[in-house]
C-alpha positions, -999 to 999 in steps of 0.1 A, spaced: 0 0 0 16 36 -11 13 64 14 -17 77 -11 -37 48 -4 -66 47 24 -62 17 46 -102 4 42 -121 5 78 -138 -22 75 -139 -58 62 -171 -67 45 -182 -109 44 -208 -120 24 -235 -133 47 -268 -137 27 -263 -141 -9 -285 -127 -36 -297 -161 -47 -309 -170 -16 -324 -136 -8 -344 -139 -43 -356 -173 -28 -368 -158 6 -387 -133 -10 -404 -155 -34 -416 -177 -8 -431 -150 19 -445 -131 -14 -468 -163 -19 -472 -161 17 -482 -126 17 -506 -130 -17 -522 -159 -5 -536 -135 26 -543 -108 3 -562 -122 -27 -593 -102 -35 -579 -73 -14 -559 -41 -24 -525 -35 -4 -508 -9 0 -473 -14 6 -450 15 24 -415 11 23 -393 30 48 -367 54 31 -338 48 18 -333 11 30 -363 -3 18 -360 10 -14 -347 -24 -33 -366 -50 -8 -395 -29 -22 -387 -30 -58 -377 -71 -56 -409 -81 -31 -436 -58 -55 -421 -80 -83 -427 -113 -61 -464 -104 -54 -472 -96 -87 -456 -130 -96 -472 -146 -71 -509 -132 -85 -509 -102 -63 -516 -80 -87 -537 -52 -70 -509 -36 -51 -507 0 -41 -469 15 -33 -462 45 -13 -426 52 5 -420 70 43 -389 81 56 -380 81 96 -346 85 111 -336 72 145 -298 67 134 -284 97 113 -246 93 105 -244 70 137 -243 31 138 -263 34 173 -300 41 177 -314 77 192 -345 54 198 -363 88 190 -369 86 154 -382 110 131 -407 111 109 -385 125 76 -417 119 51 -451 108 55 -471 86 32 -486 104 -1 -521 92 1 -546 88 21 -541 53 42 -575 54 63 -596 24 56 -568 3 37 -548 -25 44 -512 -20 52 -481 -36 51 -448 -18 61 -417 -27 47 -385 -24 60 -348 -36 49 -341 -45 87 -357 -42 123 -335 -37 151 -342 -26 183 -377 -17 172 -380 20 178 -386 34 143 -412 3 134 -432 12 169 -436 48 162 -443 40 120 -470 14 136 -487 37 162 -490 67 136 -506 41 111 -531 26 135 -543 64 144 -553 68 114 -573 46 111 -566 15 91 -581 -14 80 -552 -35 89 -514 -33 94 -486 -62 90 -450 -53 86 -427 -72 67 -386 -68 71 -363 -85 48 -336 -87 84 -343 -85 117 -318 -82 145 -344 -100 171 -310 -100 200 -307 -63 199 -346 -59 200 -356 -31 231 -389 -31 225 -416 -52 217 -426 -52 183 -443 -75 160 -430 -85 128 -455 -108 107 -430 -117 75 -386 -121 83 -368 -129 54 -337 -134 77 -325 -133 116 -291 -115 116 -269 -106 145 -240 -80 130 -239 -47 114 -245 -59 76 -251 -37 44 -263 -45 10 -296 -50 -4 -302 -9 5 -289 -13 39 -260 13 41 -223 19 67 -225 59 64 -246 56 27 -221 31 14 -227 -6 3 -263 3 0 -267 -14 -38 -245 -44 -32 -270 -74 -37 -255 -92 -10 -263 -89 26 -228 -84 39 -214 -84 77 -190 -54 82 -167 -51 105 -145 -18 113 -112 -25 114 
């Protein structure tokens, strides 16, 4: 390594690979569309991490014969530039439409101490909804703090990990990998 040459913090393992995520997802989407059939969901992806577990598990449904699907985005914050939790997120941007009377799922690329999916939840139900299920493609269930109920896991995960629109201070956030990183 020259002088000019950043030593890399961190070392990055693949955990989850894209193969197997594309399997996960195809099996809760037929899941998820046997519930819904005859019913129109709206999904709600929280910004940015959701973004490509929205894009792949839309895909799925439709594949699956959920066809009548409804897609809005919200963004809350509860970490910033940090890798530890405020546990007081932020609501960043609310839903687009109108969610009153309709069926809800929230998606999220991972749940971990549960902060940001309680807060996301208790807006939704006062407003009124018809129902409410969340779906997260990870969920870090040993760093969970509070109590919060997630219908539809893709994956149980214990580590910091990026890829698949999770991000280490907005980098590895396209990798389709789910990757462990470690700083060096």
């Amino acid at each position: 390594m020259t002088s000019s040459e950043a030593k890399p913090e961190f070392i990055r393992e693949t955990l989850i690979s894209e193969s197997d995520i594309r399997s996960r997802l195809e099996q809760l989407a037929i899941e998820i569309a046997g519930k819904y059939q005859g019913k129109r969901l709206l999904l709600v992806g929280v910004l940015n991490g959701a973004y490509m577990v929205m894009a792949d598990l839309s895909r799925e449904l439709f594949r699956a014969g959920l066809t009548d699907i409804e897609i809005d985005f919200v963004q809350i914050s509860s970490y910033g530039s940090d890798t530890e939790s405020s546990r007081n997120p932020r609501l960043l941007k609310d839903c687009s439409v109108d969610i009153s009377g309709r069926h809800i799922m929230i998606v999220e690329d991972i749940v971990d101490t549960g902060y940001s999916l309680a807060a996301l939840l208790a807006i939704f139900a006062a407003r009124g909804v018809a129902s409410i299920e969340t779906f997260s493609l990870l969920s870090k269930l040993s760093h969970r703090e509070i109590e919060v109920e997630v219908q539809y896991i893709g994956f149980e995960v214990g580590d910091w990990v990026e890829g698949m629109g999770l991000d280490t201070n907005q980098s590895g956030r396209a990798n389709p990998d789910i990757v462990k990183v470690t700083k060096i």
